[in-house]
C-alpha positions as CSV (number, residue, x, y, z in Angstrom):
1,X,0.0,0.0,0.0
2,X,2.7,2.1,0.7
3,X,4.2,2.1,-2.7
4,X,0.6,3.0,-3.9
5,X,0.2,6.1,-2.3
6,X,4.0,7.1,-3.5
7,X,2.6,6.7,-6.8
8,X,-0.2,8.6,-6.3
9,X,1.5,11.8,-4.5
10,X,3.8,11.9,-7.7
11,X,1.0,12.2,-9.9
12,X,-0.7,14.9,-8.3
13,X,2.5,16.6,-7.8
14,X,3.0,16.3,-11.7
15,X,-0.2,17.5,-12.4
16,X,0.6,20.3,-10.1
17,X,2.8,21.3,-12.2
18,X,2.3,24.6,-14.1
19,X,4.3,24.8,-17.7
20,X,6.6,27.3,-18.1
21,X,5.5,30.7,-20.7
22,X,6.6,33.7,-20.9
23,X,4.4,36.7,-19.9
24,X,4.5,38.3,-23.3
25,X,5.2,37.3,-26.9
26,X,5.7,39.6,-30.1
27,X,6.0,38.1,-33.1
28,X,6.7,39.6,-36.6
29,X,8.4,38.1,-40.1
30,X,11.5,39.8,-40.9
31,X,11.4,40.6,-44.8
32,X,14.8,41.6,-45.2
33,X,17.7,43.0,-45.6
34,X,18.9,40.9,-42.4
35,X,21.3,42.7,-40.8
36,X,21.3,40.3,-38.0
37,X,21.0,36.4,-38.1
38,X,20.2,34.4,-35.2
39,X,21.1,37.6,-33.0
40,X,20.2,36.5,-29.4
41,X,20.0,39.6,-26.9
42,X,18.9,38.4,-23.4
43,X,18.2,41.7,-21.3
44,X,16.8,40.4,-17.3
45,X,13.5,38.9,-18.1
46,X,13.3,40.0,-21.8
47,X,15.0,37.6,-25.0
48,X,15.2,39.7,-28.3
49,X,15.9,36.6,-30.7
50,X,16.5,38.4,-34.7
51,X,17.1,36.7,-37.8
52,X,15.7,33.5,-36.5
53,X,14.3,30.6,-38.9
54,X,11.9,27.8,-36.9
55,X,15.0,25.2,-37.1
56,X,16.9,27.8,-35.2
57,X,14.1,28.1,-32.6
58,X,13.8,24.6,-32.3
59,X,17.8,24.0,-32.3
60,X,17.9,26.4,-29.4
61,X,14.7,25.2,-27.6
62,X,15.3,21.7,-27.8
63,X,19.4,22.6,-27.0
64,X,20.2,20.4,-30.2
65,X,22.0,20.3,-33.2
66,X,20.3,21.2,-36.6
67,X,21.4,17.6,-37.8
68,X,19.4,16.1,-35.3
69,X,16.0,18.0,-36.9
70,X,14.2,17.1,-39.6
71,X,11.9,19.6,-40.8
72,X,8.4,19.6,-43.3
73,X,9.3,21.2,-46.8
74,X,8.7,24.9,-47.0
75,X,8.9,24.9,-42.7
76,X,12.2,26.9,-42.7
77,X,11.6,29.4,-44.9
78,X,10.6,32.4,-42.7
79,X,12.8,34.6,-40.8
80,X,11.2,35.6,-37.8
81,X,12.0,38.7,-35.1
82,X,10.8,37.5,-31.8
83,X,10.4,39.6,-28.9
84,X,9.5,37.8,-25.3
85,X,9.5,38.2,-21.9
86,X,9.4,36.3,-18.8
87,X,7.5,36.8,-15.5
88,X,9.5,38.9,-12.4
89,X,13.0,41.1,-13.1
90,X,15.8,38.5,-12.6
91,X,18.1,37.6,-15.4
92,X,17.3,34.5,-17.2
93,X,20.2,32.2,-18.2
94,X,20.2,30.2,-21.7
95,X,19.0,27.2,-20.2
96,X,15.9,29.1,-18.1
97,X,15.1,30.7,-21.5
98,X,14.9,27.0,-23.1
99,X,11.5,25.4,-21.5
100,X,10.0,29.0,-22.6
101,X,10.6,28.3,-25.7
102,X,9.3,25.3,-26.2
103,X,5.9,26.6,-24.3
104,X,6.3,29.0,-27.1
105,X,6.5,26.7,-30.3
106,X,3.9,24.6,-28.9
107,X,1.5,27.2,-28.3
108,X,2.1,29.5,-31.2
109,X,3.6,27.5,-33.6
110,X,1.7,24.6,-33.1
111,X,5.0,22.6,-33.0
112,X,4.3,18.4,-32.8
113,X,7.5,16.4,-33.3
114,X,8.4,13.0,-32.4
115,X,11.6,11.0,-31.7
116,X,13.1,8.5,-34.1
117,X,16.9,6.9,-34.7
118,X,17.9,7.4,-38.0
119,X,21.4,6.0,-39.9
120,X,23.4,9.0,-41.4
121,X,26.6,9.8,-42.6
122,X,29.1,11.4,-39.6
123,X,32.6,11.8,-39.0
124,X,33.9,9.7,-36.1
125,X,36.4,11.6,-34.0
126,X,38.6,9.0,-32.6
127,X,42.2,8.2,-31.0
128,X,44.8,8.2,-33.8
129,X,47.8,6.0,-33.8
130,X,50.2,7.3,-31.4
131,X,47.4,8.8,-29.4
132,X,46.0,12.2,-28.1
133,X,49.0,15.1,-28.4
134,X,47.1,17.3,-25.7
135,X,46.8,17.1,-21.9
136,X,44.3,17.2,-19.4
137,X,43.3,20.5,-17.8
138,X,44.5,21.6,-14.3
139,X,42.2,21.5,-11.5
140,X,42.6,25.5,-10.9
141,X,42.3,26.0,-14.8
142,X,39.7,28.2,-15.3
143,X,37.2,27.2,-18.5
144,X,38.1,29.8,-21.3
145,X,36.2,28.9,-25.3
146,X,38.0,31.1,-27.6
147,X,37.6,31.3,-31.5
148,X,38.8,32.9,-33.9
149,X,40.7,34.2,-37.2
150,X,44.7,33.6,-37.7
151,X,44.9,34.8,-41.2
152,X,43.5,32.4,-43.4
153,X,43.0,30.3,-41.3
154,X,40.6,29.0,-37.7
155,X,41.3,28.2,-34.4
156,X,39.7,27.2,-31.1
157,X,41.5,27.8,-28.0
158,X,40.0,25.5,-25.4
159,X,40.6,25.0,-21.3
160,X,38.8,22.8,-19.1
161,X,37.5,21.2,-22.6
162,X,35.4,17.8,-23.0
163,X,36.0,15.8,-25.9
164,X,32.4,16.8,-27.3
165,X,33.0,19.9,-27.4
166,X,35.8,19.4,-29.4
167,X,33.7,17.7,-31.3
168,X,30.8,20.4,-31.9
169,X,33.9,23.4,-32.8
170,X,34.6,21.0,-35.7
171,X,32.8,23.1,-38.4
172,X,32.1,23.5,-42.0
173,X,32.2,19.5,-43.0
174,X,30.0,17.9,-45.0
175,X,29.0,15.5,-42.3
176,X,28.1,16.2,-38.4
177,X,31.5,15.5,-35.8
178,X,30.3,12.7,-33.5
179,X,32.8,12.4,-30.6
180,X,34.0,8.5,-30.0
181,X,37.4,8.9,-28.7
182,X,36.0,7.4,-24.9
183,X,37.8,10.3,-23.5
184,X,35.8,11.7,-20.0
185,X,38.0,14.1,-18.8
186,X,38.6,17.7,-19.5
187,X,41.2,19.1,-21.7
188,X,43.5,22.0,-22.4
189,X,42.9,22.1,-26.6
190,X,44.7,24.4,-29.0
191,X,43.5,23.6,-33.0
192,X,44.1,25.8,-36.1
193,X,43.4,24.3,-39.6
194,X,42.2,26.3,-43.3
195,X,38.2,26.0,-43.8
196,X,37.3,24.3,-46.6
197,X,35.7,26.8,-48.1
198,X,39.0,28.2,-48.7
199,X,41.1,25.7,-49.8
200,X,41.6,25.9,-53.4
201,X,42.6,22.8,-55.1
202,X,44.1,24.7,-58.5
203,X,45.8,27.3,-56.2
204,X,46.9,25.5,-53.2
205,X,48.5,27.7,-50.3
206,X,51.6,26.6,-48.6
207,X,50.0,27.6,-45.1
208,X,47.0,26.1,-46.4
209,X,46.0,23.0,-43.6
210,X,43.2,20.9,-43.8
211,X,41.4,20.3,-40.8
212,X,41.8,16.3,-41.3
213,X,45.4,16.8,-41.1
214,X,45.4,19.3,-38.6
215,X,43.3,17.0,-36.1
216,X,46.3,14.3,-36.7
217,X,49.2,16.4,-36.5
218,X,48.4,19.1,-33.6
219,X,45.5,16.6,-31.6
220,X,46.9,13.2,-32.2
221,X,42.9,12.2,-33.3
222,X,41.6,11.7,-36.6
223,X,38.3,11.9,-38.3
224,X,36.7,8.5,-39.2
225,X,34.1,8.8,-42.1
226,X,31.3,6.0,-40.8
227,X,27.2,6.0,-40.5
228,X,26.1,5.9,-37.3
229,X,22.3,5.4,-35.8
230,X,21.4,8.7,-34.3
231,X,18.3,10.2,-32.5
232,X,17.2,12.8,-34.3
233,X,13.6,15.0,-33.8
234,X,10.9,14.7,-36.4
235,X,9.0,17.4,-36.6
236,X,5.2,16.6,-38.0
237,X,3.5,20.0,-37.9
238,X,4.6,23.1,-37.6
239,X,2.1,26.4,-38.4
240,X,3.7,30.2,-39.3
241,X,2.1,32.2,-36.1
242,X,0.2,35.4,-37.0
243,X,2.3,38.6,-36.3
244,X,1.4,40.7,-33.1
C-alpha cells in the first residue's frame, strides 16, 4: 500500500505542475535585408531573438543540433524577429530561457514532433595511432572557449574542454562531428586548420591545412568517415504564427 500512495502523491505533484511561458510574446516576419541572423540579446527577463528561422528556434529550444532536426518542406523558410519576456525582473540564463521556448513553439507555432533513430553519414572523432598530443586540464584551470581568425585560417582555444566539445567546434564539413574517442576528462585544446571553403585545389596555399590533417598532427585524433544510428527530432506539424 505504501508504494501506492507514493505513486499517487507523484501524480498529483506532476499534475501540479504549471508549464513554463513567458508573460508576453511579439511576433513579426522579418522581410529583409537581415542585418542580423540568429542575433540573441537576453536583457533580465526580456530575450530579443532576430534573424531566426523555426529550425533555429527549435535548435535552441530543444538545445540540439540542426542535424538532429528534420523539418516539413517549406517549414524553414521564414525569418522571424521575436520579442519575449518572462514573469518577475531577474536575469534568465540560456538554459531558463529554453522550457520558454518550447511553451512558445507549442503554443504559437503549433510545434508536434516526435523522436526516431535514423542511420546517417558522420565523421567519427577517434584516438589516432600514437594517441592524443594534448593534456588534461588543471584542476585551478579556469574554462576559457576562444575562437577565432589567424589569417587564413581558424582556431579554437580550449581549457577545461570535454572531448564533445571538441567535437561540436569542428565546423564547416559535410557530415556532423560525433565524438567517440572514450575520453571523459577535460582538456587544455589548441587547433588551427584552413576552412574548406578556402582551400583551393588549382591554387593551393603553402599555409593552407586541412582540418583532417590538422586534427592528426596538432590533436593526435583523426576523423573516421562512418554512418552511425542517431536520435534525431521529427517534426510533424509546424504552423507560421500570425504577427502581433
Amino acid at each position: 500500500m505504501k508504494s501506492g500512495f507514493v505513486a499517487l502523491a507523484l501524480t498529483l505533484a506532476l499534475l501540479g505542475q504549471t508549464r513554463q511561458a513567458f508573460e508576453a510574446v511579439s511576433i513579426h516576419e522579418n522581410p529583409g535585408p537581415w542585418h542580423v541572423l540568429v542575433g540573441y540579446a537576453p536583457s533580465g527577463p526580456r530575450l530579443t531573438l532576430e534573424g531566426w528561422r523555426i529550425i533555429n528556434l527549435v535548435e535552441e529550444a530543444y538545445s540540439l543540433k540542426q542535424y538532429q532536426i528534420t523539418l516539413p518542406r517549406g517549414a524553414n523558410d521564414i525569418v522571424f524577429n521575436i520579442v519575449a519576456k518572462a514573469e518577475g525582473n531577474s536575469e534568465r540564463s540560456k538554459s531558463e530561457f529554453r522550457p520558454l521556448l518550447q511553451t512558445m513553439l507549442e503554443e504559437r507555432f503549433h510545434l508536434k514532433f516526435h523522436h526516431e533513430q535514423r542511420e546517417m553519414p558522420v565523421y567519427a572523432l577517434v584516438i589516432g595511432k600514437g594517441g592524443p598530443k594534448f593534456h588534461e586540464s588543471a584542476p585551478e584551470t579556469v574554462f576559457k572557449s576562444n575562437h577565432g581568425v589567424n589569417g587564413r585560417n581558424q582556431y579554437m582555444d580550449l581549457t577545461q574542454a570535454t572531448m564533445q566539445m571538441v567535437a561540436d567546434g569542428i565546423g564547416g564539413l559535410d557530415r556532423p562531428v560525433i565524438d567517440k574517442t572514450g575520453l571523459t576528462g577535460k582538456y587544455d585544446i589548441r587547433l588551427e586548420a584552413t576552412p574548406e571553403f578556402r582551400i583551393n585545389p588549382n591554387n593551393p596555399q603553402p599555409s593552407d591545412l586541412r582540418v583532417f590533417d590538422a586534427i592528426q598532427q596538432q590533436l593526435g585524433l583523426k576523423l573516421e568517415a562512418r554512418k552511425e544510428s542517431l536520435e534525431v527530432m521529427v517534426v510533424d506539424h509546424v504552423e507560421i504564427p500570425s504577427g502581433n
